[in-house]
Structures are given as structure tokens and as C-alpha cells.
N, C-alpha and C positions, 0 to 999 in steps of 0.2 A: 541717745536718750529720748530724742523727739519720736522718735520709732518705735519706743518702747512703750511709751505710757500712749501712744495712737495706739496699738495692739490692743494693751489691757483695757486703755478706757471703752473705746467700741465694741468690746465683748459686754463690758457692764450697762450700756445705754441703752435700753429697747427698744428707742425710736429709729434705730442704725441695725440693729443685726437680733438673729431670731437665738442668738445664742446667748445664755443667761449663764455669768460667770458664777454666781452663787452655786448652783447647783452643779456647774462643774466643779468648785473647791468641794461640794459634797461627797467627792465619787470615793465611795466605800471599799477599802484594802481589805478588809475581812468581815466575815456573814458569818454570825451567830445564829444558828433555826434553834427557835423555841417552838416546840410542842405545845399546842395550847389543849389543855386539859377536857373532854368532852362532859359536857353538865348533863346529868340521866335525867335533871328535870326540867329541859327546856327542849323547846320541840324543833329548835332550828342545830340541834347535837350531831344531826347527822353532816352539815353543811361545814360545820368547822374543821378549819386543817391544820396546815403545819403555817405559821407566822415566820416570818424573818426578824429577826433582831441585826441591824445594820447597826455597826460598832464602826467609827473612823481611829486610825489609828495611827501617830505622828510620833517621829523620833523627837522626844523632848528636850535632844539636847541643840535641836537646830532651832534657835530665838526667832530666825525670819521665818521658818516657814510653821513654828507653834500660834504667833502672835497672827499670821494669815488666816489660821485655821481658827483662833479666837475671835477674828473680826469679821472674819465672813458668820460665827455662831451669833452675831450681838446682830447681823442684818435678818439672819433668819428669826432673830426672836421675835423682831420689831414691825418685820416686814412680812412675814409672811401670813399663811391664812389663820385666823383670821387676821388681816395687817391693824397694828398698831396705832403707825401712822405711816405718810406714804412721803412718799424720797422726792424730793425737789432736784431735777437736775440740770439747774441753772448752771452753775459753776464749772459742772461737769462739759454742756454743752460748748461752754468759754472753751475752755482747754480745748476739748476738740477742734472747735472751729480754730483756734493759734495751733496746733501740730496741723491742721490740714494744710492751712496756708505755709507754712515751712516747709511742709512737703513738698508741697505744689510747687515751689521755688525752687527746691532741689532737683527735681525732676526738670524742671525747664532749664534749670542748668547743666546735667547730667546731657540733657538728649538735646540741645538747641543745635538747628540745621543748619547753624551758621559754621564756619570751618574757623579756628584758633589761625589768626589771632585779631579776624573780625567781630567776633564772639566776648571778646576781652568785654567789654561796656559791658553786654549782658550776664555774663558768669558776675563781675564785681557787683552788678546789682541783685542778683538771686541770693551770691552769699552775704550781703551786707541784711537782706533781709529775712535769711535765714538765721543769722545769728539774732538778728533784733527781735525775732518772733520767739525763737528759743530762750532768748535772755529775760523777755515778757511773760516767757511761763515760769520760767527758774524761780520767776518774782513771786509769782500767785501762787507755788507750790511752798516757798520760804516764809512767805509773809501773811498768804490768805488764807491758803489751804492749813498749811503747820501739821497737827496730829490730827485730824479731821478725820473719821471715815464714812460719816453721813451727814448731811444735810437733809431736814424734812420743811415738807409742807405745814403751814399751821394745823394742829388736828385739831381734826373733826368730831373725833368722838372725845369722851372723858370731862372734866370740869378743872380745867387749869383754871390757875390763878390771875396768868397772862394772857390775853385772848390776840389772837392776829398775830402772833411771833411762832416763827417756826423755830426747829430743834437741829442744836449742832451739835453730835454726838462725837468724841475724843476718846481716845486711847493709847494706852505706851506702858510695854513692857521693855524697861531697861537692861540694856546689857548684862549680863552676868548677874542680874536679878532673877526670884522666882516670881516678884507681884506685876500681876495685869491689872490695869487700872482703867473704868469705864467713866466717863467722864458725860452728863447730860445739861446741856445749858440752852438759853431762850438764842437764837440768830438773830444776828445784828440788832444787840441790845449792849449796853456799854455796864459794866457792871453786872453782869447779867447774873441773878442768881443759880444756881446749879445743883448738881446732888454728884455724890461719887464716891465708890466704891473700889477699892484696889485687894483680889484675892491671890492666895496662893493658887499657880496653877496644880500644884496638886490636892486641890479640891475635885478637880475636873478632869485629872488624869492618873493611872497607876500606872505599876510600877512596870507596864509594857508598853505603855503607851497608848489605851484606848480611851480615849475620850467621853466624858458622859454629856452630852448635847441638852440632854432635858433636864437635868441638873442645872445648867448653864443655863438654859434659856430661862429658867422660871427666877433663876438672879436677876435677869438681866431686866426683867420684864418689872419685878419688882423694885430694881431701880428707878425705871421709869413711873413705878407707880406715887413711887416719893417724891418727883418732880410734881408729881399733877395734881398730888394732896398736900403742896407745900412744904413739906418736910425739907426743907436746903440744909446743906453745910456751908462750914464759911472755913476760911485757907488758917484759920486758928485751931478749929477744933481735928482737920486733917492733916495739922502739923505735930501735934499733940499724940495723935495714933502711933 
């Protein structure tokens, strides 16, 4: 497991690798060309071509991998150009640095030049601290992290209500549910006011599967617009829904 989420998280940190996991969930299974119509009265008619229409398109009956493709859409609304607001990757960096050093541990136990069963001290100390490192994250993944899939910086632009608190944005599509639910609240605020919205994924998908991204995005965007003009709900009025 320590292997796993080292993989994924260093693909997603760009202070560690030039690779950007966002636009790898992007990578388009089918290419719609649209023609785009030449205008007789505009004088750049001759320069227009054929357009691509990039459709993603996801078996919607696999939960993990619909709900990947939802969450990597809600970081493209927020984060990209023009960004929103920009991703804090404190937490992030946490985790890394606890899977590196569990690593590091296993590896000096795997290869220590000592011969068994001089080696006994060192292997009981790598695994006592590999698990301990491992059990350190299990914790921040169950208790801190929870449904989390962004952390931002305070923004910069717009006119929130709350000024200096940055934004922890949540999500969870339920087993054998169809509602995705986008969750936006102030970080490390106790009580934090929020805003949230839970759609049917087939607002965002038909009936083969392709996805409408800009549909999605401009939800998602206008979620966040109700966090910044105050608009909150409260766990009465979306219990009620």
C-alpha cells in the first residue's frame, strides 16, 4: 500500500516529477472532428480548419474508476487556466516524506550487507519502523485526509466572506448509488461553513458513456461561486433534499 500511494502521490506533486497526473486521467479514448463552418464574412475564413472535439469516455458501471474521472473534472475546473484557486500541497508533501522514509527502511532492509543472522537487530529495526511509518499514514489517510481531494491555498482572487482560510474540497459517490456529491468548505476551521451539491451522474454522462466535461466544469465552478457570495447550506436543509 506504502508503494502505491508513493506512485500516485509523486506523479501528482510538481515539485518531484515533470509528470502531471491530471492530464494523464485526461487521455481521450475517442475524438469527435467537428468541422467548423467557414464565415464568407470574416477575413481569417480561409485559416479555419477541422476542430477536434475530445469526448472522454468511461464504463459507468465501474464506481472507482467514474468517481476518478469526476474528481480529477472538479481539479480541472478549479485549477486550471484560468486557476481558481491554487492547491496547497502541504499534506501532500506529509505523506510523501512518511512513504519515503518506510521505503528507505525497507530497502535497507531488503539489501543490508550484513549476512542473517547478524543482520537480526537491523531487519527488526527497519520493520518495526516500517510499520510505524505505515500505521502514521493509515492514520492521516482515516482521520485527516477522509474524502478529501483537494486542499487550496487561501484565494487570491474573488471576495470570500472568510479571509486567510484556505479550501478543502470533498467528495463521495456511494456504492451502488448514481449521486456524486461535491463538498466545498473553509480548512482548518471548526464548524466550517460550506456549500454542496450531490448530481446524478447521468447529468454528465449518456447512455455510452461519454462524458460532458464542460457541463461539469461550469457546476462545479458555480459551486464554488456560492461559497464566495456566501450562499452556505446547512446538514438540515441537505437532509431534507
Amino acid at each position: 500500500a506504502t508503494w502505491y500511494y508513493f506512485l500516485v502521490l509523486i506523479t501528482r506533486n510538481p515539485t518531484l516529477s515533470v509528470i502531471d497526473q491530471r492530464n494523464m486521467a485526461k487521455k481521450k479514448s475517442k475524438v469527435v472532428d467537428a468541422i467548423s463552418e467557414p464565415d464568407d464574412d470574416s477575413e481569417d475564413s480561409e485559416n479555419e480548419g477541422t476542430d477536434s472535439l475530445e469526448l472522454l469516455q468511461v464504463d459507468v458501471g465501474d464506481i472507482v474508476k467514474l468517481k476518478q474521472v469526476l474528481d480529477e473534472a472538479v481539479f480541472s475546473a478549479l485549477l486550471d487556466d484560468p486557476p481558481l484557486v491554487e492547491e496547497d500541497y502541504t499534506l501532500e508533501n506529509i505523506k510523501l516524506l512518511l512513504m519515503s522514509l518506510a521505503c528507505a527502511c525497507a530497502a535497507v532492509g531488503q539489501f543490508s550487507p550484513l549476512p542473517f543472522p547478524e543482520s537480526r537487530a537491523i531487519l527488526g529495526a527497519c520493520c518495526i519502523a516500517y510499520f510505524t511509518l505505515s500505521g502514521i499514514l493509515q492514520l492521516v489517510l482515516t482521520f485527516i485526509e477522509r474524502d478529501t481531494i483537494l486542499i487550496t491555498k487561501p484565494p487570491k482572487n474573488g471576495d470570500y466572506k472568510i479571509k486567510n482560510k484556505g479550501l478543502r474540497i470533498r467528495s463521495d459517490l456511494p456504492r451502488y448509488d448514481e449521486h456524486y456529491s461535491v463538498t466545498i468548505e473553509y480548512d482548518k476551521m471548526e464548524n466550517s461553513p460550506f456549500v454542496k451539491e450531490a448530481w446524478s451522474v447521468g447529468k454528465f454522462f449518456d447512455g455510452e458513456g461519454m462524458f460532458d466535461e464542460v457541463y461539469f466544469t461550469e457546476a462545479t465552478q458555480n459551486l464554488l461561486k456560492r461559497l464566495e457570495k456566501g450562499q452556505y447550506d446547512t446538514y438540515e436543509s441537505k437532509k431534507n433534499q
